[in-house]
MIGUVEX-843169 format. One line per 4 residues: number of its first residue (from 1); their letters; for each residue x, y, z of C-alpha. Coordinates in pm, 1 decimal. Last residue first. Layout:
<atoms>
NUM> a> X:Y:Z; ... $
</atoms>
This chain:
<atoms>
193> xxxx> -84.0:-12587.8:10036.7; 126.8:-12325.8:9850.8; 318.1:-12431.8:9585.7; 745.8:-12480.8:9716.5 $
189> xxxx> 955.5:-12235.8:9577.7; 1284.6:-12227.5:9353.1; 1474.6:-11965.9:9271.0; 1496.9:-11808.2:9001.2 $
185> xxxx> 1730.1:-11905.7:8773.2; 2002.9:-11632.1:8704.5; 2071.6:-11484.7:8354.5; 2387.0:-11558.2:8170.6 $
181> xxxx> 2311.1:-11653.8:7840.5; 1991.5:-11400.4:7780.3; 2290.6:-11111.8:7876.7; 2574.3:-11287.5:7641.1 $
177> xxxx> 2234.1:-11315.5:7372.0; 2159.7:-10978.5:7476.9; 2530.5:-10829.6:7422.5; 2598.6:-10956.3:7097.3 $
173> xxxx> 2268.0:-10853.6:6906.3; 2310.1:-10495.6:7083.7; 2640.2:-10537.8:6922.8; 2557.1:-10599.7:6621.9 $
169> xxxx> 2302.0:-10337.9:6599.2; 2559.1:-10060.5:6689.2; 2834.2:-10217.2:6418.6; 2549.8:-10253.3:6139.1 $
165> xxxx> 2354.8:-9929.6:6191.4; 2726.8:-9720.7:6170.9; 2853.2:-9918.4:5888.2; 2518.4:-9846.7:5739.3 $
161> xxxx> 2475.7:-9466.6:5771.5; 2841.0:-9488.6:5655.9; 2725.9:-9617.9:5313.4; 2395.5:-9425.4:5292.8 $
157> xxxx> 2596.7:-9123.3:5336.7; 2848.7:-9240.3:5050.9; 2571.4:-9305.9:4842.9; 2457.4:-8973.8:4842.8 $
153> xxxx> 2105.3:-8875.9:4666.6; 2164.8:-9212.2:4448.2; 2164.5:-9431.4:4794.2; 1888.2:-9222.1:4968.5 $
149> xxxx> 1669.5:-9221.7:4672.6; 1716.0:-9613.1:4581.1; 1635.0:-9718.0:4974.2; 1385.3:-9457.5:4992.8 $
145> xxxx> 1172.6:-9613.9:4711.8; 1259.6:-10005.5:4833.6; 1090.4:-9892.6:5160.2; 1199.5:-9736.6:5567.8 $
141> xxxx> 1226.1:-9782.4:5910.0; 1454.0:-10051.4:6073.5; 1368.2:-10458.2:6211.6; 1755.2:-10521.2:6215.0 $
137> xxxx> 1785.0:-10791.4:5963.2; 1528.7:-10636.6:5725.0; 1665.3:-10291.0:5701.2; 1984.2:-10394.9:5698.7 $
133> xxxx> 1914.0:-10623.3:5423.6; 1760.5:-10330.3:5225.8; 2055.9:-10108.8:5296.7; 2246.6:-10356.2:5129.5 $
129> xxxx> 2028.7:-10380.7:4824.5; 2037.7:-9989.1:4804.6; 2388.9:-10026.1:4814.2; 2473.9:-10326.0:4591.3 $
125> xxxx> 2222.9:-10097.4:4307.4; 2323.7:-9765.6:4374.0; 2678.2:-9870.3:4229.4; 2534.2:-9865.9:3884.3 $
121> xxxx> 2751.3:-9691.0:3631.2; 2894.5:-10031.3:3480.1; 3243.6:-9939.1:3634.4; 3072.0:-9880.0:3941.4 $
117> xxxx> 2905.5:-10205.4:3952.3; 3242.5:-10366.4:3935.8; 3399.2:-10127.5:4229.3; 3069.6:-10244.5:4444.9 $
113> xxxx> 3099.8:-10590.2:4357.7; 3513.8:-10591.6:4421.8; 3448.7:-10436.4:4808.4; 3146.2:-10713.0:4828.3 $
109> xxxx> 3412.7:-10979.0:4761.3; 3698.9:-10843.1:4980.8; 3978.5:-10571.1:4915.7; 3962.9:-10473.0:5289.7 $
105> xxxx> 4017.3:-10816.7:5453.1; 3832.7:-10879.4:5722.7; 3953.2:-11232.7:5920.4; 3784.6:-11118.0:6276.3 $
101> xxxx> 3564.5:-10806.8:6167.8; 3442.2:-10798.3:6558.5; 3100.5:-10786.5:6500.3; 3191.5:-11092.1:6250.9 $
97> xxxx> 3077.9:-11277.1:5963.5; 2764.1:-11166.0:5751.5; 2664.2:-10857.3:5878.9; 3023.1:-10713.8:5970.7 $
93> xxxx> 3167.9:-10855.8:5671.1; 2898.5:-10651.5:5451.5; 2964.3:-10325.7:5661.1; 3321.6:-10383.1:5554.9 $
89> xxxx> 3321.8:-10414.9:5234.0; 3110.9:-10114.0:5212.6; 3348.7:-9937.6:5400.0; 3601.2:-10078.0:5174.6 $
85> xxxx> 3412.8:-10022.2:4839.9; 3376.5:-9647.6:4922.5; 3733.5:-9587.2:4854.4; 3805.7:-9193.4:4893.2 $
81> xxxx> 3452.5:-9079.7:5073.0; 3444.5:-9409.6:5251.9; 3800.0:-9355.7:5384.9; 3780.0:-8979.1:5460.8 $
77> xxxx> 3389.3:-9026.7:5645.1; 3524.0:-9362.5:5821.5; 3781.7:-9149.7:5948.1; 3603.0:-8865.1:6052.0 $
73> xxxx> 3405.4:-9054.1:6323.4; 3164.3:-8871.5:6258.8; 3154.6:-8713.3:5913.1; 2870.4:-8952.9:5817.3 $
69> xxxx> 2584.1:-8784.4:6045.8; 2357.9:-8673.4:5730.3; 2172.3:-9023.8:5720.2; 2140.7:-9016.1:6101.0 $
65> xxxx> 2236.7:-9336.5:6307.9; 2085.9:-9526.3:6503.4; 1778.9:-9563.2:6234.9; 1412.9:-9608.0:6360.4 $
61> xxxx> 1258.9:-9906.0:6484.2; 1040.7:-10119.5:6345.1; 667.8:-10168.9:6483.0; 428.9:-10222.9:6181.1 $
57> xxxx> 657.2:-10395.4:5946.5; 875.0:-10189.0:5681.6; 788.6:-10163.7:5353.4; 813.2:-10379.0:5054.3 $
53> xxxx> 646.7:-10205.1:4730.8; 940.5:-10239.2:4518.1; 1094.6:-10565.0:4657.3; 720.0:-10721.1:4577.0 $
49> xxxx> 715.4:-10591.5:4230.6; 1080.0:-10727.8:4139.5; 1028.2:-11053.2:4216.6; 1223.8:-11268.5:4079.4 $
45> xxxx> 1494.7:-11057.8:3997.3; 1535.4:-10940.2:4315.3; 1555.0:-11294.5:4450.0; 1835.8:-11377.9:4204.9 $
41> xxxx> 2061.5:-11042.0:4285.7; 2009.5:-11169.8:4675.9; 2087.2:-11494.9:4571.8; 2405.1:-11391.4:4366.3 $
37> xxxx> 2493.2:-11201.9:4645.1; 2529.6:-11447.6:4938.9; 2670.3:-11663.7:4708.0; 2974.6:-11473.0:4628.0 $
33> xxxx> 3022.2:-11398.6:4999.6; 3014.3:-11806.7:5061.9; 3248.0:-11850.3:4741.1; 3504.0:-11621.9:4928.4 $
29> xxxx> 3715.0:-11353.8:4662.3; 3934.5:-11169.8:4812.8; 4217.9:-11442.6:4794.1; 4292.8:-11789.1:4877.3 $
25> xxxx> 4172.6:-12048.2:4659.1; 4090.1:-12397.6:4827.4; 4289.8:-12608.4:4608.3; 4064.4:-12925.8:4558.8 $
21> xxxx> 4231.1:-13191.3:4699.6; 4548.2:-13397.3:4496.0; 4529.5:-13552.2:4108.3; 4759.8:-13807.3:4038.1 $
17> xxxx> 4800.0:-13874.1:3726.4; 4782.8:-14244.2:3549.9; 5083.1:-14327.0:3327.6; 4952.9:-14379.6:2976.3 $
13> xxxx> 5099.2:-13987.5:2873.0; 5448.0:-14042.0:3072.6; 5520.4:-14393.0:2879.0; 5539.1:-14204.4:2532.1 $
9> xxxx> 5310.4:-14290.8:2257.3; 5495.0:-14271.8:1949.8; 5323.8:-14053.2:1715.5; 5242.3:-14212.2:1346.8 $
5> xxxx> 5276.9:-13963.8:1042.3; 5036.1:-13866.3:793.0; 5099.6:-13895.9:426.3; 5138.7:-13558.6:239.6 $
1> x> 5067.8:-13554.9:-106.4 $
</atoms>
């Protein structure tokens, strides 16, 4: 029979710890871009009829850029044929962030989604839901339906049909709020007697 022996409490474990600020982690992953999706993925779920049968509101516009004009700049066409995540990446940055992809990172938290869903065998998902924010952000043409066709027909495409959409929408964006900041006063006149 075994009798149990006493442990000497050393002065180290009774001294308090100090514990310093919450390490902000640095890496690909931003808890603001992780957000962003899990509300998106949350609001899908929710209500999957009405993301379905969405369409467009009377008066959008139509696309900048053709679905079938992704080997221009050919470039974007090698890169987002090779590593589709970056472009996508990207695009997501450029929505969320900044026109001018100030602090982008190529490996960021959409770029991982997009490489995670294609291990699972469903990277038409992120890109159909990212073409669906574009769609809504920028007032464009188009439903869920075409959204999922376009983005299983080539997701690639659909992926540099967005970077395209984003980058020439966000500037437009850019340019009439500069253009809205500037404007004149008119002058002022005197009501007639």
């Amino acid at each position: 029979m075994t009798t149990p022996v006493p442990q000497e409490k050393s002065a180290q474990a009774s001294a308090p710890v100090q514990t310093s600020a919450p390490v902000q982690a640095s890496g690909p992953v931003k808890d603001q871009d992780v957000k962003y999706w899990t509300d998106r993925a949350n609001d899908l779920l929710a209500r999957p009829s009405e993301h379905i049968h969405s369409r467009s509101p009377a008066g959008a516009q139509s696309w900048f850029a053709g679905f079938f004009d992704c080997f221009n700049p050919i470039d974007s066409c090698l890169i987002t044929c090779c590593l589709p995540c970056v472009t996508f990446g990207k695009v997501q940055h450029r929505m969320q962030h900044s026109v001018e992809l100030e602090g982008y990172e190529p490996v960021n938290t959409s770029c991982l989604l997009l490489c995670g869903a294609a291990c699972l065998g469903v990277a038409c998902v992120p890109v159909a839901m990212q073409r669906q924010a574009i769609r809504e952000k920028y007032n464009l043409d188009g439903n869920c339906i075409e959204d999922i066709a376009r983005t299983i027909c080539c997701g690639c495409c659909s992926i540099i049909q967005h970077d395209k959409e984003a980058e020439h929408r966000e500037r437009l964006l850019r340019q009439g709020s500069v253009e809205q900041q500037y404007q004149t006063a008119p002058g002022m006149t005197y009501p007639p007697q």
